[in-house]
C-alpha positions as CSV (number, residue, x, y, z in Angstrom):
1,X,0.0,0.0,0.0
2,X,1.4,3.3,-0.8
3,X,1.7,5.8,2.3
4,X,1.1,9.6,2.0
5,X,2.1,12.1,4.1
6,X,-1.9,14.0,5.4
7,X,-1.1,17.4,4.9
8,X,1.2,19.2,7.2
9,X,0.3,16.9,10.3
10,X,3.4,14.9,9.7
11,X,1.2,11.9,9.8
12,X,2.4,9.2,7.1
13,X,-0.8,7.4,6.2
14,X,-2.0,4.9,3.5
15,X,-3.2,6.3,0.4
16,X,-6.8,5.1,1.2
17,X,-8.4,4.8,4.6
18,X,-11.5,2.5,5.6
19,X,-14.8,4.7,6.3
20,X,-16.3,3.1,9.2
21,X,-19.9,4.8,8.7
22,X,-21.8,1.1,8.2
23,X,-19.4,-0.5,10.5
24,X,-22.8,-0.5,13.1
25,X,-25.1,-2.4,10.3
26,X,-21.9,-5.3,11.1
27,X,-22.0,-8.5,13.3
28,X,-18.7,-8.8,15.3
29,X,-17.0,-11.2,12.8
30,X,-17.7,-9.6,9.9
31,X,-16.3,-6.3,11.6
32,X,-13.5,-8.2,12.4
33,X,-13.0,-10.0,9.0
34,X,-13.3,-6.6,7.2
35,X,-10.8,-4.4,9.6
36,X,-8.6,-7.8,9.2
37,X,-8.7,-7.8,5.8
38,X,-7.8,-4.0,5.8
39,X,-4.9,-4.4,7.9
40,X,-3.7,-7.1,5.4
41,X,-3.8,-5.0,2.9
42,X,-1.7,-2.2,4.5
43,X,-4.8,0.1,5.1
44,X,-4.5,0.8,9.1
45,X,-6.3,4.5,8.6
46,X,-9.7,4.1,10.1
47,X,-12.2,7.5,9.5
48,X,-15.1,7.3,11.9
49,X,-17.4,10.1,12.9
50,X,-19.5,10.1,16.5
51,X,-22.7,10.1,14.6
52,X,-22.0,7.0,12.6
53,X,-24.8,4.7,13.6
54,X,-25.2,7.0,16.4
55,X,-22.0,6.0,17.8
56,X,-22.4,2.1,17.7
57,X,-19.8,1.7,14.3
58,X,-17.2,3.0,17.2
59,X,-18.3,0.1,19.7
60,X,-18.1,-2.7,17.1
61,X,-15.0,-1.3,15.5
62,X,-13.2,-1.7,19.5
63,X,-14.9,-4.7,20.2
64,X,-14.0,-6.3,16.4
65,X,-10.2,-5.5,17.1
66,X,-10.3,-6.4,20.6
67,X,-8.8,-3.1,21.4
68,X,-5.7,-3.1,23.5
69,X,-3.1,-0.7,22.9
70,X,-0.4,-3.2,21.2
71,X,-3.5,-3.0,18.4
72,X,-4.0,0.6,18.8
73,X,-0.5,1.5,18.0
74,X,-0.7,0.0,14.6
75,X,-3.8,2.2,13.9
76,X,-4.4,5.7,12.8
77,X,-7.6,6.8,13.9
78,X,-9.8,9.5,12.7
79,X,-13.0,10.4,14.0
80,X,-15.3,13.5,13.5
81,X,-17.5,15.7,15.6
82,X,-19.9,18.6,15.1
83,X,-23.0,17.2,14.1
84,X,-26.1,17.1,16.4
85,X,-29.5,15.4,15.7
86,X,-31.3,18.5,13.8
87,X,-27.8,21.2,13.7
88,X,-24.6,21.9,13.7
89,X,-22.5,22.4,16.8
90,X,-18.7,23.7,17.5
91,X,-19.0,25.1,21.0
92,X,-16.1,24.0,22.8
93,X,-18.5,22.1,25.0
94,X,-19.7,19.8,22.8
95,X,-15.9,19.1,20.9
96,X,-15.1,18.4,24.5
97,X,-17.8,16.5,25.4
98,X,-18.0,13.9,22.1
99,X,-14.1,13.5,21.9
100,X,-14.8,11.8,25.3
101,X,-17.9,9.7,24.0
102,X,-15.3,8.8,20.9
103,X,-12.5,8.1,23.2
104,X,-15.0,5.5,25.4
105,X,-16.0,3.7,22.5
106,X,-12.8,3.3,21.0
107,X,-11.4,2.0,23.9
108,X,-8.6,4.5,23.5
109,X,-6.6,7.2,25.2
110,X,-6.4,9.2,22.1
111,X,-7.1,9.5,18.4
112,X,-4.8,11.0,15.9
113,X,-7.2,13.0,13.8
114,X,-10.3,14.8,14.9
115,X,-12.3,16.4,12.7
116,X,-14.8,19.4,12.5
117,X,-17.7,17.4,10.5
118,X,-19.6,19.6,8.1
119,X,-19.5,23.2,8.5
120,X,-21.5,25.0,11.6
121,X,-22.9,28.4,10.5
122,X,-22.6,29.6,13.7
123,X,-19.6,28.2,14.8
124,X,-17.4,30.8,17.2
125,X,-13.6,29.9,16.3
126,X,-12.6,31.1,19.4
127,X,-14.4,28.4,21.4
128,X,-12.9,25.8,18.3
129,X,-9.4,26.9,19.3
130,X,-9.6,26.7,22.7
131,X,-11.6,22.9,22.3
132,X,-8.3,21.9,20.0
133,X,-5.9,23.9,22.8
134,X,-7.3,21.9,26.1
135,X,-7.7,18.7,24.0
136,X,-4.0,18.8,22.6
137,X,-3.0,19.6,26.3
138,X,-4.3,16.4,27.3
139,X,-3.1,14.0,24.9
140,X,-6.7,13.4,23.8
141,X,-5.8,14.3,20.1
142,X,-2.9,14.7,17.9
143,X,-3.8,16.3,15.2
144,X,-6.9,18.6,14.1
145,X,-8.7,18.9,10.8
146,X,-11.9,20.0,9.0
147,X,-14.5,17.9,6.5
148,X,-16.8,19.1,4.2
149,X,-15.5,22.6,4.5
150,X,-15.4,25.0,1.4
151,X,-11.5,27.7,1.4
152,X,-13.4,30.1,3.0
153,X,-14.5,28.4,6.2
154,X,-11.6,26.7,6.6
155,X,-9.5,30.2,6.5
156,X,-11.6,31.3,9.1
157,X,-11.3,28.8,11.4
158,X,-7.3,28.7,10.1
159,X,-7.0,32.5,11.1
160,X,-8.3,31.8,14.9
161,X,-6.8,28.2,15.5
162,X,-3.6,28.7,13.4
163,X,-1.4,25.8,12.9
164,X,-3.8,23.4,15.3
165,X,-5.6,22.7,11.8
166,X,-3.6,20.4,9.5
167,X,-3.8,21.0,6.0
């Protein structure tokens, strides 16, 4: 598989990652099958979002792998935040509050990527900064992005967070 380096994160990553939106629609073997398969093939990038199956594609992705963290270290794992039932949200509390919810059903310390998941309207970049600032700080997550974003949103939130967003 050839590797990429994402943007200016640093991060060396296949050239194609496995979208874990269904991965809730999956019984336990065939999650594990599928992420086994993946990892076979050199694919170890894993996007999931918190809303994907209202979190459950998270739970059956950790329990597939039987997540430890000799597993996790082979993983690069991406997960997004920012959508609610009904709207769009990028208050600092509620970054803070699903990075925890992703972090639980992951069964990990951390993930490498977190990304702001379609664009909020209303979105304050100062609250977005300080979310990626305290989150950093802890070691919750190493790197920050945006998805579904057109130049002009991301510049804004670029101008407020600075290098915290990877391009």
């Amino acid at each position: 598989m050839n590797k990429i380096n994402l943007g200016n994160s640093g991060l060396i990553v296949p050239e194609i990652a496995l979208g874990c939106m269904r991965m809730a629609d999956l019984s336990k073997d065939d999650a594990t099958k599928m992420i086994n398969i993946a990892m076979d093939a050199g694919i170890n990038f894993f996007d999931h979002a918190d809303i994907y199956g209202g979190g459950k594609s998270e739970e059956v992705f950790a329990d597939a792998v039987g997540m430890n963290p000799a597993i996790r270290e082979k993983m690069i794992l991406q997960s997004k935040c920012g959508i609610r039932p009904g709207m769009f949200d990028f208050s600092k509390e509620h970054i803070l509050t699903s990075v925890d919810g992703i972090l639980k059903r992951l069964q990990t310390d951390y993930i490498d990527i977190l990304l702001l998941h379609r664009p909020d309207t209303l979105v304050e970049p100062e609250e977005v900064a300080e979310a990626f600032t305290t989150l950093k700080k802890s070691g919750k997550v190493r790197e920050f992005g945006v998805s579904n974003q057109n130049p002009m949103q991301i510049e804004l939130l670029s101008k407020i967070c600075g290098a915290k967003i990877s391009r």
